[in-house]
C-alpha positions in Angstrom: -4.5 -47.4 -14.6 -3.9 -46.3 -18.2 -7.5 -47.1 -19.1 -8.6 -45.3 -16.1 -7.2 -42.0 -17.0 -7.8 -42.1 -20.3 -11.6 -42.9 -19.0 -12.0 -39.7 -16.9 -10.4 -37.4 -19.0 -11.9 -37.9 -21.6 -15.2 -37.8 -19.3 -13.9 -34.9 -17.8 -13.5 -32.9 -21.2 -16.7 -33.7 -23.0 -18.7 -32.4 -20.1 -16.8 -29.5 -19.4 -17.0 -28.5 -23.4 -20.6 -29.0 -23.7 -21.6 -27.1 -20.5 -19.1 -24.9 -21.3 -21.0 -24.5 -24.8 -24.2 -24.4 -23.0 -23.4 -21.3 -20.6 -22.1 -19.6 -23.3 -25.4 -19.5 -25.8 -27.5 -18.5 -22.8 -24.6 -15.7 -21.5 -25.1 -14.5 -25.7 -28.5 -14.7 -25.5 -29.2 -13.0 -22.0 -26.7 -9.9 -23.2 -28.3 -9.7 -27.0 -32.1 -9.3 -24.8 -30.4 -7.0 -22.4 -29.5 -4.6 -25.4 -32.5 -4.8 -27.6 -33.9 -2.0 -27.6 -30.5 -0.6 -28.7 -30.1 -3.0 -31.6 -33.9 -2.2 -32.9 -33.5 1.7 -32.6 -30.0 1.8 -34.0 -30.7 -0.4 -37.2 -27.8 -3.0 -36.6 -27.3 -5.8 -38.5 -27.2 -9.4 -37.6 -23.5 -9.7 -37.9 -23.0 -6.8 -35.8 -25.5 -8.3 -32.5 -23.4 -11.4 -33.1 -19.9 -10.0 -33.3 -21.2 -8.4 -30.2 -22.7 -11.2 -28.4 -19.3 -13.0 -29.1 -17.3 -10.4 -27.4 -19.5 -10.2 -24.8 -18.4 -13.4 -23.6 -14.6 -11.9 -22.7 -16.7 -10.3 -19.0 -17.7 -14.1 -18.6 -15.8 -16.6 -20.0 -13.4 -17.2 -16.4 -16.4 -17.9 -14.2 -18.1 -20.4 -17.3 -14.7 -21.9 -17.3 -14.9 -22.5 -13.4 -18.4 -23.3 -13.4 -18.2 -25.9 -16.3 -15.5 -27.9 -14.6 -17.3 -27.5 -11.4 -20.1 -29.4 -13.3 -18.0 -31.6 -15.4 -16.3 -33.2 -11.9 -19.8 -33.3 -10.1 -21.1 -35.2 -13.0 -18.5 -37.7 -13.1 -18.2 -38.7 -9.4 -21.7 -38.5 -8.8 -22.5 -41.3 -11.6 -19.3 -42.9 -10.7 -21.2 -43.1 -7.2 -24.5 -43.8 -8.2 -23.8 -46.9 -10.5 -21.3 -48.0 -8.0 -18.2 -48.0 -10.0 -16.1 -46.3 -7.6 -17.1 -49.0 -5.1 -15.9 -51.3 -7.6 -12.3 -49.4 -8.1 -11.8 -49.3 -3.9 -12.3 -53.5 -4.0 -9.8 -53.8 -7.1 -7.5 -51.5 -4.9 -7.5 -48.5 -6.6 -7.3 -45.5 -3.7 -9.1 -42.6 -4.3 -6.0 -40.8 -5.1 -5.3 -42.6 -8.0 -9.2 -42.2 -8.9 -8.9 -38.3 -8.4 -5.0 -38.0 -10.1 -6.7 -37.6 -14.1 -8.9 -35.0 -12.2 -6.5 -33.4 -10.7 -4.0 -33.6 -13.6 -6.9 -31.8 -15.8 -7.5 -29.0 -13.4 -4.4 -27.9 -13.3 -4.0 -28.0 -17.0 -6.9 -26.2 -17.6 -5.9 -23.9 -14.9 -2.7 -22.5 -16.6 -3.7 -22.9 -20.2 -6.8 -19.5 -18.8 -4.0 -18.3 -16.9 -1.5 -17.5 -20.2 -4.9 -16.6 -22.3 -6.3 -14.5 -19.6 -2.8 -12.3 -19.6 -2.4 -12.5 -23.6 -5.6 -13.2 -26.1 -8.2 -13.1 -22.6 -6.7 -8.9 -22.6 -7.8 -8.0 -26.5 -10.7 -9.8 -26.3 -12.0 -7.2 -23.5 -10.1 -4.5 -24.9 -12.4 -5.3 -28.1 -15.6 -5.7 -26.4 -15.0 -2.5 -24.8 -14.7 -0.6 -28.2 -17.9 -2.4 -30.2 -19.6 -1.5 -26.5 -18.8 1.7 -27.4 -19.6 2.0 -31.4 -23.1 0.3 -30.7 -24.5 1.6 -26.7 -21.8 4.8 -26.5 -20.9 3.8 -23.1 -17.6 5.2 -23.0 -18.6 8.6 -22.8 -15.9 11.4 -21.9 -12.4 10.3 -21.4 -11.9 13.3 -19.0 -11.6 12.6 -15.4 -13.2 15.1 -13.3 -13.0 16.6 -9.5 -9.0 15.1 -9.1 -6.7 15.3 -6.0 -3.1 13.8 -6.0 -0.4 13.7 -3.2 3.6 13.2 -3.9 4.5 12.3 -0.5 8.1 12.1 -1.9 8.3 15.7 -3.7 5.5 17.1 -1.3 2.9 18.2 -3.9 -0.6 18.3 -4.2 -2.5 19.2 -6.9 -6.3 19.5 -7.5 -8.3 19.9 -10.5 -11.5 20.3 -12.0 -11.1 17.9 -15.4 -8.2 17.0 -16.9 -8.9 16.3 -20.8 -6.7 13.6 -22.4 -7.2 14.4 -26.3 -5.6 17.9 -25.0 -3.2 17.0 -22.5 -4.5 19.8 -20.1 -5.6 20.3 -17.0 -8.5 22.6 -15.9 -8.6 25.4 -13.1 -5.8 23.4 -11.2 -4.5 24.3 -8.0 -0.7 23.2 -7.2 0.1 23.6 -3.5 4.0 23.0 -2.8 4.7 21.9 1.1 7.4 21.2 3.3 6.3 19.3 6.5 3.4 20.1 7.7 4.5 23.3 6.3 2.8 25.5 3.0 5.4 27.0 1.0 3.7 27.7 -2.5 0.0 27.9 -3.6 -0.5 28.2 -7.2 -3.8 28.8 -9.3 -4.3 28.5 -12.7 -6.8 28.5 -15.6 -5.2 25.5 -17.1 -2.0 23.6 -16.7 -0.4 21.6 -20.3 1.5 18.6 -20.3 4.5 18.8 -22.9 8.2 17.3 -22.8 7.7 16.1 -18.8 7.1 19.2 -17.5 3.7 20.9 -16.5 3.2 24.9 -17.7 0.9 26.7 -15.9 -1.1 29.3 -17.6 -3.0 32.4 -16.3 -0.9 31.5 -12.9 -1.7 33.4 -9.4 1.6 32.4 -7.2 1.8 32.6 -3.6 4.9 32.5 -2.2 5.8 31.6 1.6 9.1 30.1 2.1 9.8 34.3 2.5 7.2 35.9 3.6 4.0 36.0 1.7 4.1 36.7 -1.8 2.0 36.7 -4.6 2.3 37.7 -8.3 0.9 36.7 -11.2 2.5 35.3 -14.2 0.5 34.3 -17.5 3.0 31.3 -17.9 4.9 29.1 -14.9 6.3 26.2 -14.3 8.0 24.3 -11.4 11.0 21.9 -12.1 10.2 20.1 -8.6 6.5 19.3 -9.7 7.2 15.5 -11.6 3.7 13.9 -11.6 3.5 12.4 -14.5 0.4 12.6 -17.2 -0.3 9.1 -16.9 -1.6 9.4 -13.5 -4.5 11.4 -15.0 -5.3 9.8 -17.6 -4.7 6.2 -16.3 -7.2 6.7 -13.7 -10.2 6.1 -15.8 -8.2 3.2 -17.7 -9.7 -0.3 -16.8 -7.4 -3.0 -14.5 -9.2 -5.3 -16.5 -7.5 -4.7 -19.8 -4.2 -3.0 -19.1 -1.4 -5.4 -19.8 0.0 -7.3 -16.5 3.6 -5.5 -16.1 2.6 -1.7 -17.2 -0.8 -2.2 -14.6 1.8 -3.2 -11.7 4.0 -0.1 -12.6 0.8 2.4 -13.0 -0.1 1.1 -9.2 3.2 1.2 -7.7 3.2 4.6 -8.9 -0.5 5.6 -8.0 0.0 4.0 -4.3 1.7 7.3 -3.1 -0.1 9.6 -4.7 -3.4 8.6 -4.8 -4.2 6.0 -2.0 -8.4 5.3 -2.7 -7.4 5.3 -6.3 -4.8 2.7 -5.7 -7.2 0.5 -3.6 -9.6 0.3 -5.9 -6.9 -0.3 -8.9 -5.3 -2.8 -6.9 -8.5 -4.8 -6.1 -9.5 -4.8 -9.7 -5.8 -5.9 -10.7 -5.7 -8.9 -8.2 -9.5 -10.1 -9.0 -8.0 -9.7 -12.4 -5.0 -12.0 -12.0 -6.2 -14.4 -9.7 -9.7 -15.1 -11.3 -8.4 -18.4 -13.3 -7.4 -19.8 -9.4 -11.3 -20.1 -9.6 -11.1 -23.2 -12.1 -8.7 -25.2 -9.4 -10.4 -23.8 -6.2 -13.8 -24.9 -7.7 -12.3 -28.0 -8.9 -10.7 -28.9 -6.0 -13.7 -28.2 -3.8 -15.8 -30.5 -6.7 -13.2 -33.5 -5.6 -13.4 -33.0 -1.8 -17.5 -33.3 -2.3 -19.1 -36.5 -0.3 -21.3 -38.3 -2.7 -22.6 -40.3 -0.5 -26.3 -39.9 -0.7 -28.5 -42.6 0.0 -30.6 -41.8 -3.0 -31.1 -39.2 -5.8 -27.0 -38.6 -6.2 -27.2 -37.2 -9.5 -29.8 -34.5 -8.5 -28.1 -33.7 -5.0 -24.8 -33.3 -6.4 -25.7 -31.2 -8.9 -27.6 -28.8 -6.2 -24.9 -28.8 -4.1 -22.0 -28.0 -6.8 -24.2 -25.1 -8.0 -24.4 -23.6 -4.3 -21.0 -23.7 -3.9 -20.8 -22.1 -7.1 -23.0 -19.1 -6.2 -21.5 -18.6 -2.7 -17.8 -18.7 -4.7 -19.1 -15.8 -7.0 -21.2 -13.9 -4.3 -18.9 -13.9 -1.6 -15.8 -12.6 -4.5 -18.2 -9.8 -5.1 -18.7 -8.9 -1.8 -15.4 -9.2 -0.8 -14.0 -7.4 -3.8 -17.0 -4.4 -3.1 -15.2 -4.2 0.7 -11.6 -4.5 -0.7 -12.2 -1.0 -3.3 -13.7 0.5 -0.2 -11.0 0.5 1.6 -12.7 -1.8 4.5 -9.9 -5.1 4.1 -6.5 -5.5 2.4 -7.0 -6.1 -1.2 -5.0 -9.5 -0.6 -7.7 -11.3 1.3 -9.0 -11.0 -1.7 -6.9 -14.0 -2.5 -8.1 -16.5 0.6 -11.3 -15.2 1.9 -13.8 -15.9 -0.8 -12.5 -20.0 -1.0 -12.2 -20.4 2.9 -15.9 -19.6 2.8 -16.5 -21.8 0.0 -14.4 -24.7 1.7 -16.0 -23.9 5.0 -19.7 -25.1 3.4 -18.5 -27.8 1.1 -17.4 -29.2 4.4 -20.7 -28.5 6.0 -22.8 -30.0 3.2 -20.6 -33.1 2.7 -21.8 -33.8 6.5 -25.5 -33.4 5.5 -25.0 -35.9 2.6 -24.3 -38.5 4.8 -27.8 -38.1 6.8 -29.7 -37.7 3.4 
């Protein structure tokens, strides 16, 4: 049994390195060609395009993970298979159990050793792709978040505003409306609101009050003790799920959900496609084991076809799915289930087909 194990995993791990070395030089290769026009014109230097093409990796590195193992596992039972060793294991008594444990052990190692990195190192490694992105292409652009509308069901605020500028902690041509019920009590415009000590100061301020009567007045500086939104959900809105760090993304969204609902959707799906993208190494794995190999000829080359279409449907249908999810059209944690029943669903379909080919 010993020798067994020690057999497939090390199998197991020599694939999944190479392929995973593989995917990687053609993912650097396809992203330096996507941007050369940008490294010719700008005059970079080679150690620039390759710090790049390194970073670049951080947007792909979870689905080369899952893909590679996917591969690795195919590999392995298919020539297992084809040279009949696993026939020879089921007459020595071995059950396929015990042939798929060192699999199985090795998936769900290399499951939560991308889990940790995805939440720790996996998080700079964006964060620092994101800023050469930036240096090189310029991508970032303006900070500012434009055309905003926030609801405080809890304090009953609503505030719009043209563009709310992060390096000055201001927002522009905002319009604070106060209610109670279904009831206005207080409309206030302004040229620009600032941010300082927790509290929002209105400048330039046309008031309209209605809890008594209507009243207006004008006051070049005002400020309302009730109105508690914080900064951060401005300026977080433009912040990526991808690389905020795990506990201050969950706060930001638990905050966000009842103020800003589309916003929340859309942070939320990104958060949970976020978390739950290394479940894509067991899933994948996991579907790899359940595969018949059973063709009556050509195993190798079958296999191989039918691990990458599983593949592709895997990715397609989380991309779909996720597209729906920030849409609003399904709950964001379908996202979780939907994508791998799928999958499942035509691993099962092609494993009958193998038996008639």
């Amino acid at each position: 049994m010993k020798i067994l194990a020690r057999y497939s995993i090390k199998s197991i791990i020599t694939v999944f390195l190479v392929s995973m070395l593989i995917f990687s030089f053609l993912v650097m290769a396809v992203e330096t060609f996507m941007h050369l026009d940008s490294f010719m014109t700008g005059d970079i230097s080679m150690i620039r395009i390759a710090e790049y093409a390194l970073l670049s990796l951080s947007k792909y590195y979870m689905m080369l993970a899952s893909v590679s193992l996917l591969f690795s596992i195919t590999y392995f039972l298919s020539n297992m298979s084809a040279s009949n060793e696993s026939l020879a294991l089921y007459s020595a008594g071995f059950s396929r159990m015990r042939i798929l444990s060192p699999l199985i052990a090795v998936s769900l190692a290399l499951t939560a050793i991308f889990l940790v990195f995805n939440e720790t190192g996996g998080l700079l490694w964006k964060t620092q792709c994101s800023v050469i992105s930036q240096e090189l292409f310029g991508l970032s652009g303006t900070q500012d978040v434009r055309r905003i509308t926030l609801h405080d069901e809890e304090s009953g605020y609503l505030i719009y505003a043209d563009r709310y500028s992060e390096s000055y902690h201001r927002l522009y041509n905002p319009i604070l409306i106060k209610t109670e019920g279904a009831k206005i009590i207080e409309r206030v415009e302004a040229d620009y609101a600032d941010y300082s000590d927790g509290l929002w100061t209105f400048s330039n301020a046309a008031v309209v009050d209605a809890s008594d009567g209507l009243k207006g007045f004008t006051r070049s500086s005002f400020s309302d003790s009730g109105f508690i939104i914080p900064e951060e959900l401005f300026r977080s809105q433009n912040l990526s799920m991808e690389t905020m760090q795990a506990k201050a993304a969950y706060e930001y969204l638990s905050r966000l959900k009842n103020v800003n609902r589309m916003a929340w959707q859309e942070g939320m799906t990104d958060f949970i496609s976020r978390v739950t993208e290394p479940l894509g190494i067991l899933i994948l794995s996991a579907i790899a084991m359940s595969m018949s190999y059973s063709f009556k000829k050509n195993v190798f080359l079958f296999s191989i076809v039918q691990s990458l279409v599983i593949a592709v449907v895997y990715y397609v249908a989380n991309m779909v799915f996720s597209i729906a999810s920030r849409q609003g059209a399904i709950e964001t944690y379908t996202l979780v289930y939907l994508p791998s029943l799928i999958t499942m669903a035509l691993s099962y379909v092609l494993s009958l087909l193998a038996k008639r080919i």
